[in-house]
Structures are given as structure tokens and as C-alpha cells.
VEXMAR-792241 format. One record per atom (N, C-alpha, C, O, CB): x, y, z. Coordinates in pm, whole numbers, plus 50000, padded with zeros to 5 digits. Atoms other than C-alpha are relative to their C-alpha. Glycine has a CB too. Example, Ala and Ser with C-alpha at 12.3 -4.5 7.8 and 13.67 -1.06 7.14 Angstrom:
500894988150000 512304955050780 500905012050000 501945011850066 499015000350125 499184988149994 513674989450714 499235010950073 499745022050090 500415004649858 
//
This chain:
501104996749909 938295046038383 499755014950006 498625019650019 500284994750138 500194989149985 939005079438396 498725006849896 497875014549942 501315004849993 500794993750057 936955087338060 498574995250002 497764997549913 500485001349893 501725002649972 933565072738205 499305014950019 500055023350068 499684989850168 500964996049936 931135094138268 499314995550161 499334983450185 499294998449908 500864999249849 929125097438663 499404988449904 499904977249913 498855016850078 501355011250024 926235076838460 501034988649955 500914977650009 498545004849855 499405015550037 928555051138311 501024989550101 501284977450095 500915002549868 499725008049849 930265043438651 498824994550076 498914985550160 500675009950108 501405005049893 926805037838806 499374989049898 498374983449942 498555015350044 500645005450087 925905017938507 501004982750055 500414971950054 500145009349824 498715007250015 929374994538580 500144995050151 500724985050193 501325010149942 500095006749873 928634993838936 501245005650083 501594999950186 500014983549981 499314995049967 931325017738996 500275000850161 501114993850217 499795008249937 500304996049865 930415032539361 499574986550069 498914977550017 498845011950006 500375008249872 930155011439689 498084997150040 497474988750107 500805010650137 501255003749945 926615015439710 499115003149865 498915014049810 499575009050147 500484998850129 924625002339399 498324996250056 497974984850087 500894988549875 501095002249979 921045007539479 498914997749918 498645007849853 499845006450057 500824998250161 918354996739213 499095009149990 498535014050088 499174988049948 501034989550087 916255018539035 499204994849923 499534984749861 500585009349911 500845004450084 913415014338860 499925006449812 499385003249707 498785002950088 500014994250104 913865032738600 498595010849989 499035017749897 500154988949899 501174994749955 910615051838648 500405015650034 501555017950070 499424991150126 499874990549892 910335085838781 498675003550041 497735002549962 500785012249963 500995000249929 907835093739031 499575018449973 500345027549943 500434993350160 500334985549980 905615127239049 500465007650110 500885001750209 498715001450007 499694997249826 906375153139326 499244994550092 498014993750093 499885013950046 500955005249895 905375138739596 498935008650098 497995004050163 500854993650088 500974987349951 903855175639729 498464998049909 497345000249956 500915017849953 500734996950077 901805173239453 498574986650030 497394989250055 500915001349856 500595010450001 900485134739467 499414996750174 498314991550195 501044989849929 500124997149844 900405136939871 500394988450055 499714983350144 498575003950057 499145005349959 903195112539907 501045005150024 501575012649942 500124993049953 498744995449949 906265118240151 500804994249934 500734982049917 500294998550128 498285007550049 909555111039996 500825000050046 501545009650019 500745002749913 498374990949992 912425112440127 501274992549956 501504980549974 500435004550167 498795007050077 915815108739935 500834992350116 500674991450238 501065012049913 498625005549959 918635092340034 501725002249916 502364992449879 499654984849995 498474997550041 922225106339899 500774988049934 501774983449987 500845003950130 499415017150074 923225073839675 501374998449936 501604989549854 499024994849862 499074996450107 926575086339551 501454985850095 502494981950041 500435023949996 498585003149922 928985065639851 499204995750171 498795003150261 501365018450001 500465005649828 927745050640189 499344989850059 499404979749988 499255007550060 500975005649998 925275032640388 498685004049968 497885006950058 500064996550085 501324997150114 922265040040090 499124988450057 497914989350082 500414997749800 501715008450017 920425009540146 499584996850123 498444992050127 499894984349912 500415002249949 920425005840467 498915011450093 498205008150188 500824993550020 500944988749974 918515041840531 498924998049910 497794999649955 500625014049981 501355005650048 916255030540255 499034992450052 497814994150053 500154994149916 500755012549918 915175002040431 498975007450139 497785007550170 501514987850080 500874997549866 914785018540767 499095014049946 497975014049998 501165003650163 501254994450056 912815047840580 498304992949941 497124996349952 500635005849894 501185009650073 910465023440404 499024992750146 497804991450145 500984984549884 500285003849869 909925009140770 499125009750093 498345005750180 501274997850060 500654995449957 908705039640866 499205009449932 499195021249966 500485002250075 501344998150034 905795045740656 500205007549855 499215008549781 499155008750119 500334991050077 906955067640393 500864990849828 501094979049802 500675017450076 499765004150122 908245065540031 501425004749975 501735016549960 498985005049905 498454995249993 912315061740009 500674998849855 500774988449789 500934990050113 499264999350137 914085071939696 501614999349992 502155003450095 499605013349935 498755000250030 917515068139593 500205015949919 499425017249825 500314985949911 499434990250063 919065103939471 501584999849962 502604998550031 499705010150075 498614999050101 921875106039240 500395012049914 501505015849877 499914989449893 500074989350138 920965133838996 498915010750063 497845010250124 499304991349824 501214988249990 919635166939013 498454995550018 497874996950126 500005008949858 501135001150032 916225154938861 499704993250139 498824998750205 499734993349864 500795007649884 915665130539164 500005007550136 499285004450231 500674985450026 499884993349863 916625154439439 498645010049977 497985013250076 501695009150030 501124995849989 913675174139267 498894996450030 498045004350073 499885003149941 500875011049942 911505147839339 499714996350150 498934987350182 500504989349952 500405010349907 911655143239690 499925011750117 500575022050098 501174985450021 500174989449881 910535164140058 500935003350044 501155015450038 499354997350105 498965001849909 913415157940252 501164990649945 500934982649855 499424994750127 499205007550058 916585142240197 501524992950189 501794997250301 500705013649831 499055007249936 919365119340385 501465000949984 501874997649873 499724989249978 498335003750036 923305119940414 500584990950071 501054993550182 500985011150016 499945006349902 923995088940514 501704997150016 502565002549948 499014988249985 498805000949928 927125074840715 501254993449880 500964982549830 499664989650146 499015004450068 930425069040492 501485009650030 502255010350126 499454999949852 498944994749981 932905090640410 500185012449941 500055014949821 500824992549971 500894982950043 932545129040411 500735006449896 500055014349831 499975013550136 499714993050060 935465140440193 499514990849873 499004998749793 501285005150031 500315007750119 934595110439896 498595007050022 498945017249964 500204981849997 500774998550023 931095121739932 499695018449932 498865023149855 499544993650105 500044984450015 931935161539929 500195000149833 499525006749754 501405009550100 499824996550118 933885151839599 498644997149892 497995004049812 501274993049966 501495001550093 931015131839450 498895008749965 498325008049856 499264991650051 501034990450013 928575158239492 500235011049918 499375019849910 499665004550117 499774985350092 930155184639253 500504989449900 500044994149796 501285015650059 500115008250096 931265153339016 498444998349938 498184996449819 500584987850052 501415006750078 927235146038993 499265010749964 498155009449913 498974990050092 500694982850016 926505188038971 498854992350118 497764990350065 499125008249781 500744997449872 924675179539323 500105008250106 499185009750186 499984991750052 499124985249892 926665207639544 499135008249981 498275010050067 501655008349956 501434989549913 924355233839492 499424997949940 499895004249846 499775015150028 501625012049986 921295215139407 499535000350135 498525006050177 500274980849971 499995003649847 921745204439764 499975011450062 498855016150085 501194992150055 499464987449953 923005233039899 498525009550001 497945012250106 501365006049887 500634990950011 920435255939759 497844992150070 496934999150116 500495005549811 500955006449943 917305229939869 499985000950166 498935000850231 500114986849948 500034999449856 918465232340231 499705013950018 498725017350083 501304995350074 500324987849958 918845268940222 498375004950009 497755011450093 500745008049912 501924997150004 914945270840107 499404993850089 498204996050098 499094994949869 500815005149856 914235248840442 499294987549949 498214983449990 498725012250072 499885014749983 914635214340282 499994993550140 500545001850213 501224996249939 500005004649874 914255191840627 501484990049901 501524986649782 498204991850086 498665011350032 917885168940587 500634995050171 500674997450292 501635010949887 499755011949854 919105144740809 501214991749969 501354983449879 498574987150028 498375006550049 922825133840827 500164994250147 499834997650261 501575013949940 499115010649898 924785103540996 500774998349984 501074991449886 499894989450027 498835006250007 928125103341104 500845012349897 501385022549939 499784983349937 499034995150137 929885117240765 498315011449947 498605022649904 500714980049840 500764992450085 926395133940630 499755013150171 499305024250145 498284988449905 499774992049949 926685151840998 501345010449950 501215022449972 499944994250107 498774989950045 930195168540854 499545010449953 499515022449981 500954995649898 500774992750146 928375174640531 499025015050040 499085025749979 498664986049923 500324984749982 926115201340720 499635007250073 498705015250089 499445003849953 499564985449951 928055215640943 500375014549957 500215015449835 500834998350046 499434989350073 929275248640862 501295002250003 501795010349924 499525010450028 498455001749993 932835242540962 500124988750061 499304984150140 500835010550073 499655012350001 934805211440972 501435001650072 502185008049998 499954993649855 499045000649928 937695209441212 500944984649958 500544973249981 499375001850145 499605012049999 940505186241098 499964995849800 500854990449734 498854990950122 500354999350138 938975187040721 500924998749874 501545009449869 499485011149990 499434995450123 940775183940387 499415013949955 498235017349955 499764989449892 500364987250052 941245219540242 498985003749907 498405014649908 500935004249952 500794998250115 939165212339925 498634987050043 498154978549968 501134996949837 501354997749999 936085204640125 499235003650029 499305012050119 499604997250002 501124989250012 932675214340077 498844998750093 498374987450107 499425000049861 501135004849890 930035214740322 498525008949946 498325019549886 500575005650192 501574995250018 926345220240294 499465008050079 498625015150024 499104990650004 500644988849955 925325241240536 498984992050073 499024979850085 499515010749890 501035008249918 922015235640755 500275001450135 499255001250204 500004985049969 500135002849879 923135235541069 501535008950039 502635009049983 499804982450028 499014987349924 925175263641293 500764993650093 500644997150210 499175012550087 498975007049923 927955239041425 500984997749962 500944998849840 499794990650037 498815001550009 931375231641422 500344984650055 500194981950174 500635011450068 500095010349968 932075196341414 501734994849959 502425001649884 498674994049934 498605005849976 935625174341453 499554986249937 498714977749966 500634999650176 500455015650090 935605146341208 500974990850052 501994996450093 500194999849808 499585009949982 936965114541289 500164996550206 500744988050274 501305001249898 499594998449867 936655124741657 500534990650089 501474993050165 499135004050053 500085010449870 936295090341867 500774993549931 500564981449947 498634992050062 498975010150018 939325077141673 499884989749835 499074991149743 499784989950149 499865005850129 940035054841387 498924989949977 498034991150061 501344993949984 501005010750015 937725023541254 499834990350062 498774984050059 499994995349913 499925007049911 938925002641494 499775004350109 499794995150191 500844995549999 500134995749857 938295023041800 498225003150014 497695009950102 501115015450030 500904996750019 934705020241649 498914992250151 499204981650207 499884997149845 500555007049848 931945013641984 498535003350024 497875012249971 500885006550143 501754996249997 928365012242097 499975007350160 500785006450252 498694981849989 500284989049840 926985036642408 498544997549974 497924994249873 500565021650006 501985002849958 923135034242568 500335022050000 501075029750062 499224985650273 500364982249986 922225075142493 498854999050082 498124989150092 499555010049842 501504993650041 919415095342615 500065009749912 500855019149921 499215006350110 500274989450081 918195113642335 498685004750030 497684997850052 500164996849864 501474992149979 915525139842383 499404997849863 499784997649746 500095018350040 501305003650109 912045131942234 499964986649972 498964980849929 500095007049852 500625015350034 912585097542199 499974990150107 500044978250077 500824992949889 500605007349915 911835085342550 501024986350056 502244987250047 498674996249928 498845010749974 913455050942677 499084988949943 497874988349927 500644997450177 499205002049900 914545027942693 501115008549923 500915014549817 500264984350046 498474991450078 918435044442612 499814993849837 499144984349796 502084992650089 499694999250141 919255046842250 501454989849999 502554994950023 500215017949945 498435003150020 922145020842204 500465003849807 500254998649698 500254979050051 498974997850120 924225037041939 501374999049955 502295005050011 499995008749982 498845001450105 926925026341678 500895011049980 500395021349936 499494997349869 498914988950049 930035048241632 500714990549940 500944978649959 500905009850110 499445007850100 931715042641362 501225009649905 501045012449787 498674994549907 499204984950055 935075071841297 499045008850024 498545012749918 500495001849829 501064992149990 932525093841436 500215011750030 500845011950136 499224996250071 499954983249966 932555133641456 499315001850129 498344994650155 499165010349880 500944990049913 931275152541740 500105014949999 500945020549928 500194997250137 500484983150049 930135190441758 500805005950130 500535005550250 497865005049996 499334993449874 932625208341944 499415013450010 499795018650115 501655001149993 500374991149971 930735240141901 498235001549943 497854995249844 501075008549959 501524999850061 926725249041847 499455014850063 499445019050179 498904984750061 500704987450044 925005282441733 498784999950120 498214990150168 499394999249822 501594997449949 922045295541925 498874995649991 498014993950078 499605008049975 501045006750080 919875282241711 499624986150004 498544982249959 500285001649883 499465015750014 921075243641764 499104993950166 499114998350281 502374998950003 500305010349905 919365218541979 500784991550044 500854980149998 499204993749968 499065017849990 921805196942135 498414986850067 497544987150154 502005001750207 501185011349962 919405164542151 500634984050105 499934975850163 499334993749812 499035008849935 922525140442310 501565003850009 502365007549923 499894987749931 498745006349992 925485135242474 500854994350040 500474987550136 500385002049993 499075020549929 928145108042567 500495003650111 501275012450148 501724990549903 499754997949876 928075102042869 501124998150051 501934991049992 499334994850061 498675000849997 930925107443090 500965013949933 501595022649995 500234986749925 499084989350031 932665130442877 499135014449921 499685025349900 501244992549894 500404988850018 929305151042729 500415007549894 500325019749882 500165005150092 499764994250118 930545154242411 498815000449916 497924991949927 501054993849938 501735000750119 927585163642123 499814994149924 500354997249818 499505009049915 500405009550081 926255137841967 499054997749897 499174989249809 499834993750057 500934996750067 923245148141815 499165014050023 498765017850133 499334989850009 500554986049957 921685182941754 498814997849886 498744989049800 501205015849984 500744993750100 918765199141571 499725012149993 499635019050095 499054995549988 499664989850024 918585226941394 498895007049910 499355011549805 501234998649956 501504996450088 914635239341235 499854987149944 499854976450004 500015013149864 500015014750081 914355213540996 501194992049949 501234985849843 499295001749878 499035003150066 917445203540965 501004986650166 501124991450279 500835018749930 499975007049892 918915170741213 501604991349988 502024987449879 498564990650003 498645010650014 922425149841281 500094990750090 499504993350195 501365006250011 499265007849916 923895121141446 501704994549990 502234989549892 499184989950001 498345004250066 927855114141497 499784984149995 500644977049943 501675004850125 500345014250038 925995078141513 499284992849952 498134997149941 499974995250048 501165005050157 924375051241254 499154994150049 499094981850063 500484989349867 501755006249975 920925047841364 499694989949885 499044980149922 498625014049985 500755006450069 920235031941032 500854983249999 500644975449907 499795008949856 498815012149937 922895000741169 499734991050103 500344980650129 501225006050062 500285009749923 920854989741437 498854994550047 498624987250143 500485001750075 501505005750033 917314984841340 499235006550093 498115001450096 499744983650013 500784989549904 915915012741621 499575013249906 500165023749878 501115005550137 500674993850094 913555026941400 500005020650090 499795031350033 498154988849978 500544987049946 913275058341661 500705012049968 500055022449981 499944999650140 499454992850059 915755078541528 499425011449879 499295023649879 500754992149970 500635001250184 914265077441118 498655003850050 498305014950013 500014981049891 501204994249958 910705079441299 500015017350030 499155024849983 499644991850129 500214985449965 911495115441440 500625008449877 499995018749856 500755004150150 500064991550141 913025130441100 498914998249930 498335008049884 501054997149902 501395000250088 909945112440918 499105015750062 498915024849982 498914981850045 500714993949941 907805135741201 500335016749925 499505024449877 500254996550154 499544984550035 909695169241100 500064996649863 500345007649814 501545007150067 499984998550135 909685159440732 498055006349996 497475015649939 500584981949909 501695001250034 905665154840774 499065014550065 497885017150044 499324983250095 500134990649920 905455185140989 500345017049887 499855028349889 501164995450139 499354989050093 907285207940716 499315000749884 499285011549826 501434997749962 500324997350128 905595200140418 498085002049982 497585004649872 500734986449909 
//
């Protein structure tokens, strides 16, 4: 196994999350005056952010490879597992691809594990990983406990009105520290830990909106994707 190739593991069905492709590639979507936005396809829940993207109006791609991350407005890190995803991303030469798309004021939107991804420091972290950047916080991975201590809470999140947000935790981070710059948008009640911030174009949750079919989440990144470009 070792002498596969990235493409011949995805060919084999390697990775946890085998999303189809058309084989196709699409124009920029700046260009054609369709929204795109990726989705991070290397390790996670991929299809189920596809879905709830497609749900809300726009055009959801699977990214794997450089070429497709050029392809698309905005992009997704969805909920899995932040150090397998850190490695994948410099296995697929996506690290600074990524990296350098956010810095130019890419809009990105992470859940859970793609919140780690871009913080700027990771509390708790394996030494050899890499974070993306995006967002001026300091976040504690695995915060609310192991997979079993996984639990749902009614939020309020600002901007999206009521009724409460019931959200999924699932090994979930929270932001023990946030920059000037940072919106805290929620947090758990009771103890007021940060649950969700935003940061210009750039947005997190330590929980998987795309898990419980409450489109309102995916609706307000669509808004700041459609707002940015």
C-alpha cells in the first residue's frame, strides 16, 4: 500500500469519504457567475456538507487536488479528524494551496476538526501539526471529551434568529482564546465556552451543523461567500 500514489488510493477507495466525481471540470465559477463552494474531500463528513450546500442554492464541489481548489469561491473543512486531515493536506500538495487562498481572503468555513485546521494555535496538538490560518484563535481540541461523551445543546447563535440552534458535538474543540478581530457568534451555555466565531470571511463551529439537517448554519457562510465575491 505504501507504493500507491494519493490518486491510486482514491481510485481503490482508499479514504473514508469516497465522493463521486464526474470526471468533468467545471469553469471558474467567478467567471461563469456560478458560486462554488469546495468541500475538503481528503477524510471526513464530505458528503454530508455537499448535500447541505446543494440545499442551499449554490454549486458544491468535491476538492482533492490543487486544480479543483482553483475552481471554486469558498471552501469547507469539514468535521473528522484534524491531525489525519493536517497530514493529508501536504500528502495531496494542498497545505499551501490552502493556506495561501485563505491568506488572499478565500471565505472558509470549518466544523469541529476543520475549526482546528484554522486556528492559529492548537492547544493539546500533535507536534507535527499544521494549521491553516484564517482565524486569530486559540482553540483546545478534543475539548468536551472523548466520542462517547459526544452531546446535543439548543445554542443561540447570532444572526440566525430562533428558534435555538440544536447542535451536535462530536470530540469537539472550543476557543479558549480570540483576537480582536474574532466574532464570538456562540456559547454553551452554563459554562460560556466558544463555540462559534467569525473572523472577515473566514467562519467555525466546534459543532456539525452539516449532521442535523438545519440548513441555517451553511445558509449564513453561503451569504458571506456571495457577499465576497
Amino acid at each position: 500500500m505504501s507504493d500507491l500514489t494519493p490518486d491510486d488510493r482514491l481510485k481503490q477507495g482508499f479514504w473514508r469519504s469516497q465522493v463521486p466525481w464526474s470526471g468533468h471540470r467545471r469553469r471558474s465559477p467567478t467567471l461563469d457567475g456560478v458560486t462554488t463552494v469546495g468541500v475538503l474531500a481528503l477524510q471526513g463528513d464530505v458528503r454530508e456538507h455537499l448535500a447541505a450546500l446543494s440545499d442551499c442554492g449554490v454549486h458544491a464541489a468535491a476538492v482533492r487536488r490543487p486544480t479543483e481548489l482553483a475552481q471554486v469561491d469558498a471552501l469547507v473543512l469539514p468535521g473528522g479528524e484534524s491531525t489525519t486531515m493536517s497530514r493529508l493536506l501536504e500528502t495531496f500538495e494542498l497545505l499551501e494551496p490552502v493556506r495561501a487562498r485563505i491568506a488572499d481572503g478565500m471565505p472558509a468555513y470549518g466544523s469541529c476538526a476543520g475549526m482546528i485546521l484554522l486556528a492559529r494555535e492548537v492547544l493539546d496538538g500533535r507536534p507535527d501539526q499544521r494549521q491553516l490560518g484564517g482565524l486569530d484563535v486559540v482553540v483546545r481540541r478534543n475539548a468536551f471529551g472523548r466520542q462517547v461523551d459526544s452531546f446535543e445543546r439548543d445554542l443561540a447563535i447570532a444572526g440566525l434568529g430562533e428558534p435555538a440552534y440544536r447542535a451536535v458535538f462530536i470530540r469537539a474543540p472550543w476557543a479558549e482564546e480570540t483576537g480582536p478581530g474574532v466574532e464570538v457568534l456562540a456559547t454553551e451555555p452554563g459554562t460560556g465556552r466558544i463555540v462559534a466565531v467569525r473572523q472577515g470571511p473566514a467562519l467555525a463551529t466546534a459543532f456539525h451543523p452539516e449532521l442535523t439537517g438545519d440548513l441555517r448554519v451553511h445558509k449564513l457562510f453561503v451569504d458571506m461567500v456571495r457577499d465576497r465575491i
